[in-house]
N, C-alpha and C positions, 0 to 999 in steps of 0.2 A: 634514610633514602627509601628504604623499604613502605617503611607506611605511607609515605610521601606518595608513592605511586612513580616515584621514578626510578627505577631500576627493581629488576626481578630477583627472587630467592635462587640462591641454587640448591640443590637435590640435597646437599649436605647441612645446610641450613633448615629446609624443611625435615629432615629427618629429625634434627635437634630438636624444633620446636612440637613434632609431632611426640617425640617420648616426653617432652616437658607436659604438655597437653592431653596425655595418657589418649590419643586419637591416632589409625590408619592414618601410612602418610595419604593417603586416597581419600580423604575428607578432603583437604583443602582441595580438591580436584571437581568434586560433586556439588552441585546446585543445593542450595542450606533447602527447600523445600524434599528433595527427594531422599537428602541425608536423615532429615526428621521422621521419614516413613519408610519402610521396608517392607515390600511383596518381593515376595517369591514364589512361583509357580513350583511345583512338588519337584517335577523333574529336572530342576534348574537349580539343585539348592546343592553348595558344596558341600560333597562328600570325602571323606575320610573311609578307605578300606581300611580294614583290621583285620589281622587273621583269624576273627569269630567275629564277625560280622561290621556294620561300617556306622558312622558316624555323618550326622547329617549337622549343618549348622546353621540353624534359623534367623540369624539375627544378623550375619556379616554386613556393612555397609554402614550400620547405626551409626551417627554422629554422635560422641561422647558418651559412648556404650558403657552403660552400668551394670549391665547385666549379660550373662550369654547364654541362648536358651539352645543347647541340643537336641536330638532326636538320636536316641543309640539302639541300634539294632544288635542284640548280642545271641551269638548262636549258644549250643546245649551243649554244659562245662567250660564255658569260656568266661574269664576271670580278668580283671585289674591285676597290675602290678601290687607289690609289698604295698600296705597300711602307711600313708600318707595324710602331712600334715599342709595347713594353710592357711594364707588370708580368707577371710571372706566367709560365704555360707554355699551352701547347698540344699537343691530344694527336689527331690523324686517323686516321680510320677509314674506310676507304674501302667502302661495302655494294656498290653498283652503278655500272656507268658508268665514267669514267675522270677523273682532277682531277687536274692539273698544278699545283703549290706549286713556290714560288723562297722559301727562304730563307738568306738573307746570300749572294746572287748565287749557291747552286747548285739543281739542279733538281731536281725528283724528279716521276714519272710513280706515281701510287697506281690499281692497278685492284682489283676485288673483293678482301678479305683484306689489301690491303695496311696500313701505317699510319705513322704521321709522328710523332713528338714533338720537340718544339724550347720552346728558352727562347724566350719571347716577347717578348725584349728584342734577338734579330733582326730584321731589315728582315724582313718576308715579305708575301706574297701569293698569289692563287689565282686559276685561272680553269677552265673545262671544257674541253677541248682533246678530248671525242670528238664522236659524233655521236649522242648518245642523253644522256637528261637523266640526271645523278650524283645518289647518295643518296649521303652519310657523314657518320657521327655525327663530332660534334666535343666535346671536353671541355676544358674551357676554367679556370685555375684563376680564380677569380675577383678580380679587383681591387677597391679601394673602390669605385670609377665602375661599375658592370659596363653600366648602360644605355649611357653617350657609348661604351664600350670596343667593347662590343657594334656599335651604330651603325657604327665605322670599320671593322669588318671588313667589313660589309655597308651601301654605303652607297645610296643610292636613285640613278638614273642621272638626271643634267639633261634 
């Protein structure tokens, strides 16, 4: 009846087919034209506060989003949670500041220009190691979980 066009989904239905369809229940809501493209004005782009700094997310809205690119703003000795494992890959980009990453025990120093990509199914983590806060995009490919995924990389301090 559904495809039919005679009678409507309810909320609990769409939620189903939205986790089957790894998609925001908010796609089926948005015009397929404006789902394919995402602008975001700088000061309109959802943030994520952290206790050393906050998390911006470039990409929210995307229909059958493959990817998630953030913007992290990390203040001076502020750190990820424990060495953490995953689907997918990660891809660093270091704008400013300086951001120390350990993955699978070795290290790397990213300052302006640098960049990092690793399977995400290494141990890794991050912390700021200079003395000025770090900006670096992060692209992230994205898992069915991407919110808990998301959460472990950045987890809020006790």
């Amino acid at each position: 009846l559904i495809e039919r066009g005679q009678t409507s989904p309810t909320v609990s239905t769409l939620k189903v087919l939205a986790r089957a369809l790894s998609v925001d229940i908010n796609a089926f809501f948005q015009p397929v034209d404006e789902a394919r493209i995402v602008f975001t004005k700088a000061d309109q782009q959802p943030r994520l506060l952290l206790d050393h700094g906050e998390l911006a997310d470039l990409g929210l809205g995307m229909l059958e989003q493959l990817v998630t690119p953030l913007l992290l703003q990390l203040g001076p000795d502020a750190r990820s949670g424990p060495a953490l494992t995953h689907d997918g890959q990660d891809f660093i980009y270091c704008l400013s500041g300086e951001i120390h990453y350990s993955v699978n025990g070795r290290s790397y120093i990213l300052e302006p220009g640098d960049s990092l990509f690793f399977d995400g199914g290494l141990p890794h983590r991050f912390s700021n190691t200079g003395t000025e806060v770090a900006n670096v995009l992060i692209i992230l490919s994205t898992p069915h979980d991407s919110a808990q995924y998301i959460a472990g990389h950045f987890p809020k301090e006790p």
